[in-house]
N, C-alpha and C positions, 0 to 999 in steps of 0.2 A: 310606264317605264317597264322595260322588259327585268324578268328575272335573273340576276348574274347569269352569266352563260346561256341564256334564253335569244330567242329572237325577238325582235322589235317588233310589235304587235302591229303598227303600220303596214311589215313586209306584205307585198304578194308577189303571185306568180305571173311572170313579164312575156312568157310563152312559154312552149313545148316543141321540143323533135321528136318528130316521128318514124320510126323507120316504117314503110309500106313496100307493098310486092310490088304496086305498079304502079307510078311517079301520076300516069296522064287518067288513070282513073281515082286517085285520090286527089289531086286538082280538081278531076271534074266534080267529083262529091264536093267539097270544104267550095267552091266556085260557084257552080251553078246551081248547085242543092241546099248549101247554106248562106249561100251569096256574100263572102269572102270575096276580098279583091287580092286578084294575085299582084304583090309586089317586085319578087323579080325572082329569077329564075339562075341557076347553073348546071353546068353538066350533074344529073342526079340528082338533083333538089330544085325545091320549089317553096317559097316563101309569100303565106298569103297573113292577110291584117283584116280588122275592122275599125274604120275612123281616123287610118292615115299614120297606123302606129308600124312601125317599122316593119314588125313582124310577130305576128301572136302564134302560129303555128309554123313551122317547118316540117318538112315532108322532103326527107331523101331514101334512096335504095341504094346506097352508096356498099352498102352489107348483106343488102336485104330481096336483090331484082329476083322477081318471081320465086320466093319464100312463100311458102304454103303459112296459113298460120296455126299461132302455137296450139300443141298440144292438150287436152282436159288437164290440170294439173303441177302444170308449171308455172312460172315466174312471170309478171309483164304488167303495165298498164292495163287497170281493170276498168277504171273510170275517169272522163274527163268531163266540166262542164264549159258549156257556153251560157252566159247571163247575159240575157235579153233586158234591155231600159223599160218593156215597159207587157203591160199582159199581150196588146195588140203584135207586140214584135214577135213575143214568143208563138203565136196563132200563126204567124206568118209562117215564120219557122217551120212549125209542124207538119203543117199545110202543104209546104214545099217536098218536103222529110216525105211523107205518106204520098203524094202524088209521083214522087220519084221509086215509090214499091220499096223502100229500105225498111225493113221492119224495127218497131221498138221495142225495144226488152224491160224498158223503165224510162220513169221519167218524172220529174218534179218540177212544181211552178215555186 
């Protein structure tokens, strides 16, 4: 049981939006690089899943078309994870990640 005014220990996180500079290359990364299924699409955004859940990432420029990105210094999302079911998923993963040239900065099983 959560602490008055706490959150409920059950809570997680259902997904995330992302603003990106450019809508058909971050599809293509979260698509073919981490093998995401794109779910559906609108003017400026892009909504991809894993396992037929509605939508775990969103991806629009709706703010953001060809936005350099941020600054050293400033404000923003620094880390996000994807959990892999099982060691073999995560090899998969990497595998993909490094044959695609995207370099890693960090990384945790």
């Amino acid at each position: 049981m959560p602490e008055p005014g706490g959150i409920d220990p059950g809570a997680d996180i259902g997904h995330v939006h992302l603003k990106v500079s450019d809508l058909d290359r971050a599809v293509a990364f979260y698509t073919e690089v981490l093998g995401f299924e794109l779910i559906t699409t609108y003017p400026g955004a892009a909504f991809v899943s894993a396992g037929g859940y509605h939508h775990h990432i969103g991806l629009n420029v709706w703010q953001s078309e060809g936005g350099a990105p941020p600054a050293p210094g400033t404000t923003g999302l620094f880390h996000t994870a994807v959990r892999y079911p099982t060691r073999a998923a995560l090899a998969t993963a990497v595998n993909r990640v490094a044959e695609a040239g995207v370099p890693l900065t960090g990384a945790s099983d």
